[in-house]
Phi, psi and omega in degrees: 000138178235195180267152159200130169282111144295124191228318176312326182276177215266025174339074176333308185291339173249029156294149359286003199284349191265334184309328184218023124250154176281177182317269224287352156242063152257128152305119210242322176225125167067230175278344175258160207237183174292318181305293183280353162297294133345286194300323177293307174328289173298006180247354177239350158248024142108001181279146218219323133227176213241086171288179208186090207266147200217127181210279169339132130064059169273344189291340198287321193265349154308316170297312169296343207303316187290315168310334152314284186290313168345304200255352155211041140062041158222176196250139200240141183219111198289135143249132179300126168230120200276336188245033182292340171289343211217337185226153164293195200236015152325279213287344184299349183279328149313330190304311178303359209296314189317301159294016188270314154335276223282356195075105197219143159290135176229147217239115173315128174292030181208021171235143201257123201193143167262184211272359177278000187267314166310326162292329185264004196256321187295289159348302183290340192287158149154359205236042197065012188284163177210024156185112172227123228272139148252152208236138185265111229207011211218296191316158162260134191264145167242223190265321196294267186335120172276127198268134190232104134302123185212164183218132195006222171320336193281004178040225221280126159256305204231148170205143193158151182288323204282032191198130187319099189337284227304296173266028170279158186275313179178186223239123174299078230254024157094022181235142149196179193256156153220131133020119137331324185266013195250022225253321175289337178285323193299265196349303152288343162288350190278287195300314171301326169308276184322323183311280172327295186216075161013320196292301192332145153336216102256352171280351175280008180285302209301326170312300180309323157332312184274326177291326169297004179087023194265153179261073199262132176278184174223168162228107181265160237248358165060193224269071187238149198239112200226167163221155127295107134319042159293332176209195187286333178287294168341308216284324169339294202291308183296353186276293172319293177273351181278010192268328155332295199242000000 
């Protein structure tokens, strides 16, 4: 199993710091970012490498790329995504489809989490699960946050921005484990999205998934104080807390 980052998009809303870095290397406690933040997680739960899907401002993190693996003792492997500026992040996850073989936890360039939400995704594996969400089952949600429903065993019906907080179980936060065996279904549920609508998500991947009869589970991650990084107010809040971890 390796690491793997979504990284690539352009985070419009946090300009100017975007203007000449992506979302995931702005800086969040001193000189560290979301990015090193991520890589020390997968590196205190023993993965050794790392992808790392890249598009916005890529020289940036090509410049950092040797300075990375130094310094948190993995091997980083850049995969390119040619439309990031232009498509949603269905297909940058595709971009990714090839390491998805291998089994990876994938991790948002933009949530700011400790290292207990990769220990508990770890925790959860062992019962057949092949794709498992962690889920913030604790926050009070409003309409911006992705909401995930789900009903007993049959784990995730619904995940999506678009549904009323009140009847969500509770909120994805941009980390999940997958499977080696989930790697050919994702993949193509990925592609049919983008396919469909360019804009889309990649949890609207994991929808088509679900609809398609597949089963993905959650784990929740129980009292952790974590962000999502879209705009200043966020950035604000991630500053506050990435000093924590």
């Amino acid at each position: 199993m390796i690491g793997l980052v979504l990284a690539a998009g352009a985070g419009r809303r946090l300009r100017p710091y975007t203007d000449t870095l992506p979302k995931a290397l702005v800086p969040v406690d001193g000189e560290k970012t979301v990015l090193d933040l991520t890589l020390a997680n997968f590196a205190e739960i023993g993965l050794t490498e790392v992808a790392v899907v890249v598009g916005y401002r890529k020289e940036a993190v090509y410049e950092r790329k040797a300075e990375l693996e130094a310094k948190y003792g993995v091997t980083l492997t850049l995969i390119d995504n040619d439309k990031a500026e232009e498509w949603n992040n269905a297909y940058s996850l595709w971009c990714a489809r090839d390491v998805l073989t291998r089994g990876v936890i994938l991790a948002n360039g933009d949530t700011v989490h400790p290292v207990s939400v990769e220990k508990t995704l770890l925790a959860a594996r062992g019962n057949g699960q092949k794709i498992i969400l962690a889920l913030d089952t604790v926050k009070h949600l409003a309409d911006e946050e992705m909401k995930v429903i789900t009903e007993g065993d049959k784990g995730v019906r619904h995940i999506t921005k678009l549904m009323d907080p009140a009847t969500a179980t509770g909120e994805y936060i941009g980390v999940t484990l997958i499977e080696p065996e989930a790697a050919a279904e994702l993949a193509d549920a990925l592609k049919a999205t983008f396919e469909r609508d360019p804009d889309l998500y990649y949890e609207d991947g994991y929808q088509e998934l679900v609809n398609r009869g597949f089963t993905i589970d959650v784990a929740p991650i129980g009292e952790v104080t974590w962000v999502e990084i879209d705009n200043h107010d966020d950035l604000a809040k991630g500053r506050e807390i990435a000093c924590l971890y």
